[in-house]
N, C-alpha and C positions, 0 to 999 in steps of 0.2 A: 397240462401246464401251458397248452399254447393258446387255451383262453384266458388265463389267470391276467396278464398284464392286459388288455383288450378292455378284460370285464371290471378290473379297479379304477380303469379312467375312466369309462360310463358312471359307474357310483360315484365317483369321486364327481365326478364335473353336475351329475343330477344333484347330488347332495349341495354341492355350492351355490349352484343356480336356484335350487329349491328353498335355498336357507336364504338369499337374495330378496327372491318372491314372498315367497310365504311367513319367513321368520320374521325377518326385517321390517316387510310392508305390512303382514295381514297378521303378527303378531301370535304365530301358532308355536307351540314349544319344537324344543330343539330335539326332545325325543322323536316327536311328532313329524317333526323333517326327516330325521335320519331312516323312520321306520319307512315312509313314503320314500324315500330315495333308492334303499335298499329293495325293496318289492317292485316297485317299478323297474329299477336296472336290471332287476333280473329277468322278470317278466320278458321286457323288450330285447335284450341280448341273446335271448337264446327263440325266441320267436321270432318278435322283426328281423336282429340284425343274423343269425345263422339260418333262419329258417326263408324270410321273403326276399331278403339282400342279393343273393347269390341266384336266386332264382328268376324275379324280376326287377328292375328296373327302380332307380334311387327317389324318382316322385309318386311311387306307389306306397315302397317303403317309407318312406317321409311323411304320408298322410295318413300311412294308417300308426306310426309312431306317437301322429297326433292324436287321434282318436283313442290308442290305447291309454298315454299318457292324460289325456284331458279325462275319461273314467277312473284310471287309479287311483287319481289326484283328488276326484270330487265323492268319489265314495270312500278313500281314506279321509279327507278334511270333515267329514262328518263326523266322526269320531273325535278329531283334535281339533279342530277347530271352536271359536265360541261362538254362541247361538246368535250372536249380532252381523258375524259375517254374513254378506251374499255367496253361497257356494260358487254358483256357479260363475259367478266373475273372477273369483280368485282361481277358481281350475283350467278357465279361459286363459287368463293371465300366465297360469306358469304353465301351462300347455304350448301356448307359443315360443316363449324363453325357451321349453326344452326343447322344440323344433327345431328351433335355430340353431341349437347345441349338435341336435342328432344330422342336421347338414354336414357340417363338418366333420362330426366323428364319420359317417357314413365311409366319405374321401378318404379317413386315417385308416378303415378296415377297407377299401376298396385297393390301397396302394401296399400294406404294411400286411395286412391277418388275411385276407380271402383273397391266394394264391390264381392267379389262372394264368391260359398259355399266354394271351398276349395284355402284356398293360393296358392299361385303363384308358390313358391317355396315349394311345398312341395314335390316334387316327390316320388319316391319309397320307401322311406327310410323307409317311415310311416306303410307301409304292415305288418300286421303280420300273417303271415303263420301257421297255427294250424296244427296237425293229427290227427287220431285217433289209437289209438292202442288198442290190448288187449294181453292179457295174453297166450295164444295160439297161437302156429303159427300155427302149423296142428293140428284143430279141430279131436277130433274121432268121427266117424260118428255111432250110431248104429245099430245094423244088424237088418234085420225085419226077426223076426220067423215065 
């Protein structure tokens, strides 16, 4: 249950972006969207974002986001797509769009879904630096008789 809300904005937001891109500009049907939105979010959600996310680092995950998204895309538009299109412009095209989508969600699971000890954003601010002082700065030492 505690991926369910996580995993319907990634569908939700790939399907709108996808249906943006692809339905709108490159004219592929709307089953055609939904089925790429669906396979891809899942794909990537349980790969990218629980499997690299946690483990390394947000411009790792982000590239290879791209990467998986720009294959799903151009090996499903083969199937739906029409034979006039350029694949690989249109996989370019919504590969980026989701890029820019998977930015941000990254942030929404780095603050909200994948828990850890210290926030995200906490950096240095949070340090507080103590000393110690005393009263003396040059101790008298004294003499042995």
């Amino acid at each position: 249950m505690k991926n369910a809300k996580p995993l319907a904005i990634k569908i939700a937001g790939h399907f709108i972006l996808l249906y943006l891109v692809l339905g709108l500009a490159f004219s592929i049907s709307f089953a055609g969207v939904l089925c790429t939105a669906l396979i891809l979010g899942l794909i990537s959600y349980f790969l990218a974002d629980l499997g690299l996310l946690p483990q390394t680092n947000e411009w790792f995950t982000l590239l290879s986001d791209f990467g998986l998204a720009f294959s799903v895309i151009w090996g499903l538009s083969r199937f739906f797509a029409h034979n006039s299109l350029p694949g690989l412009a249109v996989s370019i095209a919504a590969a980026v769009v989701i890029s820019v989508f998977e930015h941000f969600y990254h942030q929404y699971l780095a603050d909200y879904v994948l828990v850890k000890r210290t926030p995200r954003r906490s950096g240095t601010a949070n340090l507080q630096y103590g000393m110690e002082s005393s009263e003396e700065i040059s101790p008298e030492m004294r003499k042995k008789r």
